[in-house]
C-alpha positions in Angstrom: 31.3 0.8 -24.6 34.0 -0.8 -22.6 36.6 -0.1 -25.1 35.1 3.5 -24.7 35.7 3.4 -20.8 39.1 2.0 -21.2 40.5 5.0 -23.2 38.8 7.5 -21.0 40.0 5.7 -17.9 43.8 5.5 -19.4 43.3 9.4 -20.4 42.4 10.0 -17.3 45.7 8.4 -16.1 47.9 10.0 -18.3 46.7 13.3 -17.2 46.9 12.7 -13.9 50.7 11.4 -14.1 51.9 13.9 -16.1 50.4 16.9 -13.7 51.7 14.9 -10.8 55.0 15.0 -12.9 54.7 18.6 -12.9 54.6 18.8 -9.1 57.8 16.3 -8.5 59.4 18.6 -10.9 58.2 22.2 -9.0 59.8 20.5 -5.4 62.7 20.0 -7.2 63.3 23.6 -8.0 62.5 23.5 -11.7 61.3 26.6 -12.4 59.3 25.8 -15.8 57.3 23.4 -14.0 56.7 25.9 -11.1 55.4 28.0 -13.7 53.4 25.5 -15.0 51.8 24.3 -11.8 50.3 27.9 -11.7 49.9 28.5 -8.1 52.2 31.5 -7.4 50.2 34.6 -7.0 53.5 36.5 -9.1 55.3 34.5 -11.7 57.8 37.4 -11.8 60.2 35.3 -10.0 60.2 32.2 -11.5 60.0 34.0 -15.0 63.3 35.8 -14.0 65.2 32.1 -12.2 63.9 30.9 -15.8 65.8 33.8 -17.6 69.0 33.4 -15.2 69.1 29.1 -16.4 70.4 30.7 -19.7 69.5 31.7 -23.4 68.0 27.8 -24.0 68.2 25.0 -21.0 66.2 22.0 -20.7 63.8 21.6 -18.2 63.2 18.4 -16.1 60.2 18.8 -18.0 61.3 17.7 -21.3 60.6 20.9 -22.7 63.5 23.3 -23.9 62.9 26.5 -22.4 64.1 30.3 -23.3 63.0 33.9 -21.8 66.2 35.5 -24.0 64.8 38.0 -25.9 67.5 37.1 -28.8 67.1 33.5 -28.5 62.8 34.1 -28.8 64.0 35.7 -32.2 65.8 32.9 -33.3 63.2 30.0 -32.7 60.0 32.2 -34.6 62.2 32.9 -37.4 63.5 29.3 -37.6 62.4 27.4 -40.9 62.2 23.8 -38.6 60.7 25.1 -35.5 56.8 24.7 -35.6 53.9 26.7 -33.4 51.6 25.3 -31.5 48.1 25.8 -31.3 46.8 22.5 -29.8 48.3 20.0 -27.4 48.8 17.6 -30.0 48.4 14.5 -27.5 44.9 15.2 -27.4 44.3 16.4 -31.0 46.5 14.5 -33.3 47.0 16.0 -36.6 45.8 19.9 -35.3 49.0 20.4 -33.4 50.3 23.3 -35.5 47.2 24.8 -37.3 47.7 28.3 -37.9 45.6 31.0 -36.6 43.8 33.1 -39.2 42.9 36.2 -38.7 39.4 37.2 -37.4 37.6 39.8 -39.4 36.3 42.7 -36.9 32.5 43.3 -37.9 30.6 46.6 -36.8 28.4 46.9 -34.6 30.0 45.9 -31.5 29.3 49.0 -29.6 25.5 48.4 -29.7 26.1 44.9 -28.8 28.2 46.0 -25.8 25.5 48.3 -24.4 23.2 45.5 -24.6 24.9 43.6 -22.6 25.8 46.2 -20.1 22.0 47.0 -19.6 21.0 43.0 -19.4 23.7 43.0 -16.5 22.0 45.9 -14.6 24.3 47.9 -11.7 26.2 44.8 -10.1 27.7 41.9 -12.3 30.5 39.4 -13.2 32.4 41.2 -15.6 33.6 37.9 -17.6 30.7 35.4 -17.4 28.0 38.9 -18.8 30.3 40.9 -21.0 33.4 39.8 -21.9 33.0 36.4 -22.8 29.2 36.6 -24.4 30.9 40.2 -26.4 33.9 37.5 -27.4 31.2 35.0 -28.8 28.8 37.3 -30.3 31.5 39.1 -32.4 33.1 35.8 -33.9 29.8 34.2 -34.6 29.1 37.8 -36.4 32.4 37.3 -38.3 31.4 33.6 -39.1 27.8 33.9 -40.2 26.2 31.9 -37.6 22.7 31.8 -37.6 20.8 33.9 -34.9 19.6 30.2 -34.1 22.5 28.2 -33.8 24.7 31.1 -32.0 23.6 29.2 -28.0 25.5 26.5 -30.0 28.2 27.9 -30.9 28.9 29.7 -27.8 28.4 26.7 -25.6 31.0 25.3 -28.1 33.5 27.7 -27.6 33.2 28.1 -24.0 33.9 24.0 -23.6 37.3 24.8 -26.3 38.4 27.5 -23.6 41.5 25.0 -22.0 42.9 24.6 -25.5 45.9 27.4 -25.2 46.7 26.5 -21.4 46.3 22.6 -22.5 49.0 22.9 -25.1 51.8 23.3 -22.3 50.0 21.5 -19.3 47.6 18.9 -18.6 44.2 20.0 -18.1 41.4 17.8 -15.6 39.5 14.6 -17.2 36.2 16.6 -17.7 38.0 20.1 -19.3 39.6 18.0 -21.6 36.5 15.7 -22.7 35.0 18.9 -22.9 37.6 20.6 -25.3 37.0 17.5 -27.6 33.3 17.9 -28.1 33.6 21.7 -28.2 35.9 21.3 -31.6 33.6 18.8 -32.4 31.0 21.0 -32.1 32.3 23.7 -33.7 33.1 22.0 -37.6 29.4 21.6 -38.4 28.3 25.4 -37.4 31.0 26.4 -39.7 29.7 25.0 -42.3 27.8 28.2 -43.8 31.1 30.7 -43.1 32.0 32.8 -45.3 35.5 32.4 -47.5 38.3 33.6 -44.9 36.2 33.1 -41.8 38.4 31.3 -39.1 38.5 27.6 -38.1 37.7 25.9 -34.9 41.5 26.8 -33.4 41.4 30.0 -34.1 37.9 30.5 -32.7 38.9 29.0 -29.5 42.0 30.9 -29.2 40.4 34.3 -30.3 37.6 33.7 -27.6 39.2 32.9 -25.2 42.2 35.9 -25.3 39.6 38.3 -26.7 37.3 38.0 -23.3 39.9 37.9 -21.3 41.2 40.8 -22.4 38.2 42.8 -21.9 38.2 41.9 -18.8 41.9 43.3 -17.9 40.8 46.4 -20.2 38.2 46.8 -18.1 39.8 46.6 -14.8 43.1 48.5 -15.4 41.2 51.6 -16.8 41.5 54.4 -14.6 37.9 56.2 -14.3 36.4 58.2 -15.7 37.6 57.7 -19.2 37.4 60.0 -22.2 36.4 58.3 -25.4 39.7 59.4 -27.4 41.7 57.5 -25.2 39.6 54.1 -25.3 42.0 53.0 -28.2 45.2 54.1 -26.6 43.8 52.0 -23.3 43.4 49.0 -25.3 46.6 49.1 -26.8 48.3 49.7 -23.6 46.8 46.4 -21.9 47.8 44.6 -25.5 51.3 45.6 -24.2 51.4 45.3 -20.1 49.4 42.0 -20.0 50.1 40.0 -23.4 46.9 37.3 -24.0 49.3 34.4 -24.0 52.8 34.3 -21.4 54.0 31.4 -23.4 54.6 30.3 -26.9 54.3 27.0 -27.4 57.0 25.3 -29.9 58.2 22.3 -31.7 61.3 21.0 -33.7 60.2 19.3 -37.1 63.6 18.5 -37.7 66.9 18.2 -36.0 68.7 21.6 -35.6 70.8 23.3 -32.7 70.1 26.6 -31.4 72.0 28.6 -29.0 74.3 25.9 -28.9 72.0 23.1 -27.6 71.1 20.5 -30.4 67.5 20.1 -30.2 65.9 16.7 -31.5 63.0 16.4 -34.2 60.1 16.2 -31.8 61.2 17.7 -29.3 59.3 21.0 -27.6 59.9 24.3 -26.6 58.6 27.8 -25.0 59.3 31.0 -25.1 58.3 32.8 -22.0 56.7 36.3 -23.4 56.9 39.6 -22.6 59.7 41.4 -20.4 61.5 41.7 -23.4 61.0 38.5 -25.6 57.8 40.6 -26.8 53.9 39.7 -27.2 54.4 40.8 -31.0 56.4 38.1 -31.5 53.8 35.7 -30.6 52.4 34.5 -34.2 49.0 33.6 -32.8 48.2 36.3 -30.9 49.8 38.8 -33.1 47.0 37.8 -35.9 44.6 38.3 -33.7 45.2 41.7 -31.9 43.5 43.8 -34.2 39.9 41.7 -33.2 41.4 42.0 -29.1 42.0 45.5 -30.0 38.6 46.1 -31.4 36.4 44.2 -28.1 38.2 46.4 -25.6 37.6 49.5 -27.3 33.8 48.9 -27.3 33.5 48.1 -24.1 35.8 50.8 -22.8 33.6 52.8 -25.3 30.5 51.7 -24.2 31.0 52.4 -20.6 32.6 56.3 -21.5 29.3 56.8 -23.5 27.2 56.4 -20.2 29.7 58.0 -17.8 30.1 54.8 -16.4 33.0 53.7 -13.5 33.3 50.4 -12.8 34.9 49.2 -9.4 35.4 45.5 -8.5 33.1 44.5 -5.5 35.3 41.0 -4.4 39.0 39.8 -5.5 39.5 38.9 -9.3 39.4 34.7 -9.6 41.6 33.5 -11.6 41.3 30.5 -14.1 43.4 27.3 -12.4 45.4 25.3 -14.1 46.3 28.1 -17.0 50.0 28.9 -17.2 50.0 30.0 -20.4 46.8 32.9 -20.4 46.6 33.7 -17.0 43.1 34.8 -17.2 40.4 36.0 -15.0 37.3 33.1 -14.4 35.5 35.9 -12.1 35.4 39.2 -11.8 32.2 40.7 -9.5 32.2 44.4 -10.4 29.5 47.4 -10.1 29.0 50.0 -12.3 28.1 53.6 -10.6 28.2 57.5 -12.3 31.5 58.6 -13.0 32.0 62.5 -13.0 33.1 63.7 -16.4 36.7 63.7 -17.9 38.2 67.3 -17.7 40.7 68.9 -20.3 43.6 67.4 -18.3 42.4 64.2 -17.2 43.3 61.0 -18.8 41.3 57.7 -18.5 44.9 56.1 -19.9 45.8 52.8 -18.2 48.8 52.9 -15.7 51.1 49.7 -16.3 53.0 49.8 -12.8 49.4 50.2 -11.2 50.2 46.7 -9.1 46.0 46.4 -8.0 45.4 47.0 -11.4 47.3 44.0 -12.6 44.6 40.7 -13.2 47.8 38.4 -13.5 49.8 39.5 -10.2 47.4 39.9 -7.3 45.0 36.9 -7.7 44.5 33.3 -6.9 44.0 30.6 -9.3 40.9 29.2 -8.3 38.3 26.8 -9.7 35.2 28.6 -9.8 31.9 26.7 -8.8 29.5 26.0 -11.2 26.4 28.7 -11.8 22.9 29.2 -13.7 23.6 31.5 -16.5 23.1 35.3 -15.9 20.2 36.9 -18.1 22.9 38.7 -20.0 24.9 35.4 -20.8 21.7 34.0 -21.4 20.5 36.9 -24.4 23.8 36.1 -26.1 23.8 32.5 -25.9 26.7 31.9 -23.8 27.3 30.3 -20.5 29.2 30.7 -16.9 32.3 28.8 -17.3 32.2 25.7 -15.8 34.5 24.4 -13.2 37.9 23.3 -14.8 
């Protein structure tokens, strides 16, 4: 037990010094680390004082950094640059598991309109749809038992810091929690079918895969037809990537751009504005099963004529650099008037209150009882990170 204490209290440190690192870093105009402290309302700038550094430059950070869309090309192609998938400080030997794909399973319409009725008029739009519609499609995909799936939810919920942990130190208590959630997770798996995904690439699906019904949700413009439910998804796939940065790392020695890079040493790409989401190995496995969640619940709320309208200020998940997700989003659902011949319920990219990444706070939300919806599907409120 006191061996036990002594690694959590000198984890504890290590996170604390390397996000206090961070900071010293940010005041001394590093604009990698500004990005990573994640406190500006619009990374726009920073991403662009990144970009103007040059094609590959090395932060105080440690971390060799690119937003050149030629450079971006250079490192995912590269036979000795590795992806990561896990912070590999905290889980040793996981570091550069790939991401599988996640088989899309039918019957996610239904499964939306359930959990639009358990919500009822006025509800958060993460905590009761998107993230239980997230875990009740992959544990569909992985065979879960009905009985197991509060589990397995619970578990993937605790793994939700695993992207944003790979490029900056999460709290004490997320990153206890992302432990036990992988832990968790191995055993359920257990019964999966051949193909199903492993515990990485069920913490990254469920954790992009709400978050982008979430922004699918609040970038439509209402009311939507049902052909363009698709073309919506696809155009929030493309305006708000699930990931802003691709975590890297040299296996070997090797120079690019004309900086020599050491074995060991790490790297990111900042996506999008040219360096491309598709390009993002991870993610890019994975958008068909993103495609497929925002489409049902785009399609789920055209087939009862539904608008939604936020009711308070999107909350934003603290401490996540790298997905930039929403932790709240209070909406109400009300009758929409039907879609004539010449409307479109397409998104609108340069729609700036539209945008879940731009206009919000990161915030750590309090803790909160689990809504009945959450509740039927066996997921949870996220807790406070």
């Amino acid at each position: 037990m006191t061996e036990e204490r002594e690694e959590l209290a000198a984890l504890g440190e290590r996170l604390q010094r390397e996000h206090g690192t961070l900071w010293l870093h940010r005041l001394k105009g590093d604009p990698y680390a500004a990005l990573l402290c994640d406190v500006d309302d619009d990374p726009a700038p920073l991403r662009e004082r990144v970009r103007a550094a040059g094609p590959l430059w090395r932060s105080g950070t440690g971390v060799w950094v690119t937003a050149d869309p030629r450079t971006a090309a250079t490192l995912f192609a590269h036979p000795g640059i590795g992806h990561l998938t896990a912070p590999p400080e905290e889980l040793p030997g996981l570091g550069e598991e790939t991401v599988t794909p996640v088989r899309v399973q039918k019957g996610l319409g239904p499964l939306c309109a359930r959990l639009l009725d358990a919500a009822g008029p006025e509800f958060d739009l993460v905590t009761e749809v998107a993230e239980p519609l997230a875990a009740a499609a992959l544990a569909e995909a992985c065979a879960i038992p009905e009985r197991e799936r509060g589990r397995f939810a619970e578990a993937l919920a605790a793994c939700a810091v695993l992207q944003d942990a790979t490029v900056a130190p999460q709290r004490l208590a997320a990153t206890r929690r992302l432990r036990t959630g992988l832990d968790a997770l191995r055993p359920l798996l257990d019964g999966a079918p051949p193909g199903a995904p492993g515990p990485l690439a069920l913490a990254v699906a469920a954790r992009t895969g709400a978050d982008l019904v979430a922004r699918a949700v609040l970038r439509a413009r209402f009311p939507l037809s049902a052909r363009d439910a698709g073309r919506a998804a696809d155009e929030v796939l493309r305006a708000e990537p699930p990931g802003r940065i691709a975590p890297l790392v040299a296996r070997t020695e090797t120079e690019v751009a004309g900086a020599r890079i050491a074995g060991g040493d790490r790297l990111a790409v900042l996506l999008g504005d040219g360096a491309g989401m598709a390009t993002a190995p991870a993610h890019r496995t994975l958008a068909p099963f993103h495609r497929a969640l925002a489409e049902a619940a785009l399609t789920a709320l055209w087939d009862r004529r539904a608008r939604v309208r936020p009711t308070s200020p999107v909350v934003r998940r603290a401490r996540a650099p790298l997905t930039r997700g929403p932790a709240r989003a209070p909406v109400v659902v009300t009758p929409a008037t039907a879609t004539g011949p010449g409307e479109s319920g397409m998104t609108t990219a340069t729609t700036a209150d539209r945008r879940t990444d731009a206009t919000t706070t990161p915030t750590v939300p309090p803790e909160a009882a689990p809504s009945p919806a959450a509740a039927a599907f066996g997921a949870r409120r996220g807790e406070a990170r």
